[in-house]
C-alpha positions in Angstrom: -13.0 -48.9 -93.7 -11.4 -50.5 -91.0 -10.4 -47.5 -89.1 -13.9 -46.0 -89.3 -15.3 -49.6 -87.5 -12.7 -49.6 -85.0 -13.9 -46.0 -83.9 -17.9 -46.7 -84.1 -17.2 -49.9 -82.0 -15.0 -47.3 -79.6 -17.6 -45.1 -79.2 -20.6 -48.0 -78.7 -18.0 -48.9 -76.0 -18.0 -45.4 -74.1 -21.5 -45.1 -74.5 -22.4 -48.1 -72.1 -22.7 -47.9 -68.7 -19.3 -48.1 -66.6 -20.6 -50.8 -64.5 -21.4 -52.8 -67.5 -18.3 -52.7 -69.0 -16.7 -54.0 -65.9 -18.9 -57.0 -65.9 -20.1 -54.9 -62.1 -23.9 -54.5 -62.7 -26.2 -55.6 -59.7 -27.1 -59.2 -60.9 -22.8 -59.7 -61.2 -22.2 -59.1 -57.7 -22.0 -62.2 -55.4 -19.5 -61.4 -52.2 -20.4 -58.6 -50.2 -18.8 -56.4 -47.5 -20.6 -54.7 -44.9 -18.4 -51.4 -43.9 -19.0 -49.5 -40.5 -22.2 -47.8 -40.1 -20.9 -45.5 -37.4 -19.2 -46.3 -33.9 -22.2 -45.4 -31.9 -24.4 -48.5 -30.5 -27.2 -47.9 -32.6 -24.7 -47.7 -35.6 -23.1 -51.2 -34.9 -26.7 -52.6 -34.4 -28.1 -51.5 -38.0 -24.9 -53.1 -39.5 -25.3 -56.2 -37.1 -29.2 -56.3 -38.6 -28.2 -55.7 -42.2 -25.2 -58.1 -42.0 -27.7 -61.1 -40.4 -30.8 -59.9 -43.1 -28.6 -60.3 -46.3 -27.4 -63.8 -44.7 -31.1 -65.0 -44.1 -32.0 -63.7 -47.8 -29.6 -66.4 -49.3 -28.4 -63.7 -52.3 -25.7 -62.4 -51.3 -22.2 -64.0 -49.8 -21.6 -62.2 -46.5 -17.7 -61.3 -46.3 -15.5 -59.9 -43.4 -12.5 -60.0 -46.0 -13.2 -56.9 -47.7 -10.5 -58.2 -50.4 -12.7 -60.8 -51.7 -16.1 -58.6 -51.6 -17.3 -57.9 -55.1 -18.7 -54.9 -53.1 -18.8 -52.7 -50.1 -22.1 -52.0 -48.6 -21.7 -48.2 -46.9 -24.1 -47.2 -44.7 -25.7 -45.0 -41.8 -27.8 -45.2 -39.6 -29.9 -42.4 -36.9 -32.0 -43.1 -34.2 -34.2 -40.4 -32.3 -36.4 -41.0 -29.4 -38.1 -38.6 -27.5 -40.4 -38.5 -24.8 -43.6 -36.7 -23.8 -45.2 -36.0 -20.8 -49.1 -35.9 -20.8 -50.5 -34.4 -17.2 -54.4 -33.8 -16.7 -56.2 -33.0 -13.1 -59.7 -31.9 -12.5 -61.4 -31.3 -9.8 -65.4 -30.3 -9.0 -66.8 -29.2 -5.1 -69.5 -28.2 -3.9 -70.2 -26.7 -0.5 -73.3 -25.4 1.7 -73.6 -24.1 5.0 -76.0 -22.7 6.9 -76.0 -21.8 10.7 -78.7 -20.0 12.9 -78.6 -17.9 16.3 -81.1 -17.1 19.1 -80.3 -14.6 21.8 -82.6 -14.8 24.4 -81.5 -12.4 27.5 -77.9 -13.0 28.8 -78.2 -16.6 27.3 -77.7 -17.3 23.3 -77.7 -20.7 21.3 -76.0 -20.5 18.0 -76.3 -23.4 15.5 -74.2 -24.1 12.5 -74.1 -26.9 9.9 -72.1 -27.3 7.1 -71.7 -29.8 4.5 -69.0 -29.7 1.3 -68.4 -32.5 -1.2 -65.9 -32.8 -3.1 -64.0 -35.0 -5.7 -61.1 -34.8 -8.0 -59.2 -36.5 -11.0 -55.5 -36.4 -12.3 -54.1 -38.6 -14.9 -49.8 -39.0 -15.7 -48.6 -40.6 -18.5 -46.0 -40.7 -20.9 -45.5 -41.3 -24.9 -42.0 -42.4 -26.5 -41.8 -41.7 -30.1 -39.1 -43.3 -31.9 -37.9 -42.6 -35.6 -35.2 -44.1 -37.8 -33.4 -43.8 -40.5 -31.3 -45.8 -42.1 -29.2 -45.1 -45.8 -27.3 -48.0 -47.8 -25.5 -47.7 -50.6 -23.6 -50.8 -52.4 -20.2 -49.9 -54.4 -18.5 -51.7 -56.8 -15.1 -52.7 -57.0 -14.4 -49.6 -59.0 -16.1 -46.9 -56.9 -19.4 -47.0 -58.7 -22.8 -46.8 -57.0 -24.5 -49.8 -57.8 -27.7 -49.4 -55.9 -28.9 -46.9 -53.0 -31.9 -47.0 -50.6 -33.1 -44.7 -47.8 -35.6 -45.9 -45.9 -37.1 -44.2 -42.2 -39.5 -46.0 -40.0 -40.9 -45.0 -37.0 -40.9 -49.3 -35.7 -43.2 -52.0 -35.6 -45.5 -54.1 -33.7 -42.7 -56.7 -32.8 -39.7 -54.3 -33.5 -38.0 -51.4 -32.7 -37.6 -48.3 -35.4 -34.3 -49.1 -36.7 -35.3 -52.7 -37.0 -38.0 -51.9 -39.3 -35.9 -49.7 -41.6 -33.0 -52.0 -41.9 -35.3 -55.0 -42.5 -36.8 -52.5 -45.0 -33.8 -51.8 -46.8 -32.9 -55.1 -47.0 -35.7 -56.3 -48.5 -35.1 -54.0 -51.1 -31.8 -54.5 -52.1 -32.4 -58.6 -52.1 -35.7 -58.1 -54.1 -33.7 -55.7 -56.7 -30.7 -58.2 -56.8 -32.9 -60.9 -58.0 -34.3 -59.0 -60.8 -38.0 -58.3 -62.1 -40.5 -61.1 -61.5 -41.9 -63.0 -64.8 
């Protein structure tokens, strides 16, 4: 009988989750590491704003000892901006002319009179559109992904595109770390 125990309790074992049996769930993690986003500016930036969000949301341990990190935070990070021209012109004129001649013998009088009016309108501006996106994933210790966001923003009344979507994502991951509200 003991034989047939030791294999149901093996097999209640494999059927949990891997994180679970590593004690590496979401609530376990406490030290995090932000790895590179990327080596282009707005790359560094996103990580900059991740790293300074998951300070200010008091959860999570920010480390730059990877070592000591219960997990890596992986990440990327694209920024497009583009720019249109808007060009509009219009114009309205109106003209009249009139002109008369006499000839009388070797000696003529010609009159002419012409009035025009005119008036015009042209306009020049430009738009710049600028979308984000930003994709997180946090890995445990033993190469499982523990949580994953993607989140794309197109910026916000104070901030920038890639502002908004980091913010975004960390909000996310700090509100799923604490748990469900009671």
């Amino acid at each position: 009988m003991t034989w047939f125990l030791a294999i149901a309790l093996g097999l209640s074992a494999l059927a949990r989750p891997q994180a679970a049996q590593s004690g590496q769930g979401l609530a376990a993690v406490k030290r995090i590491y932000v790895g590179d986003f990327g080596h282009d500016a707005e790359s560094k930036q996103a990580q900059a704003m991740l790293i300074a969000a998951l300070v200010r949301g008091g959860r999570f341990i920010v480390t730059v000892d990877k070592d000591r990190a219960d997990a890596v935070i992986t990440g990327t990070a694209i920024e497009k901006t583009s720019h249109e021209l808007h060009a509009m012109g219009e114009g309205t004129s109106v003209g009249t002319a009139a002109g008369a001649a006499a000839v009388d013998g070797d000696a003529g009088s010609a009159v002419i009179a012409a009035q025009h009016l005119g008036a015009s309108d042209s306009s020049v501006d430009t738009e710049t559109d600028q979308h984000a996106a930003v994709s997180v994933s946090l890995v445990a210790r033993n190469g499982d992904v523990l949580w994953s966001d993607t989140e794309e923003s197109t910026g916000g009344k104070y901030e920038g595109a890639t502002a908004s979507a980091v913010d975004a994502c960390a909000k996310k991951l700090l509100g799923d770390a604490r748990g469900p509200k009671n």
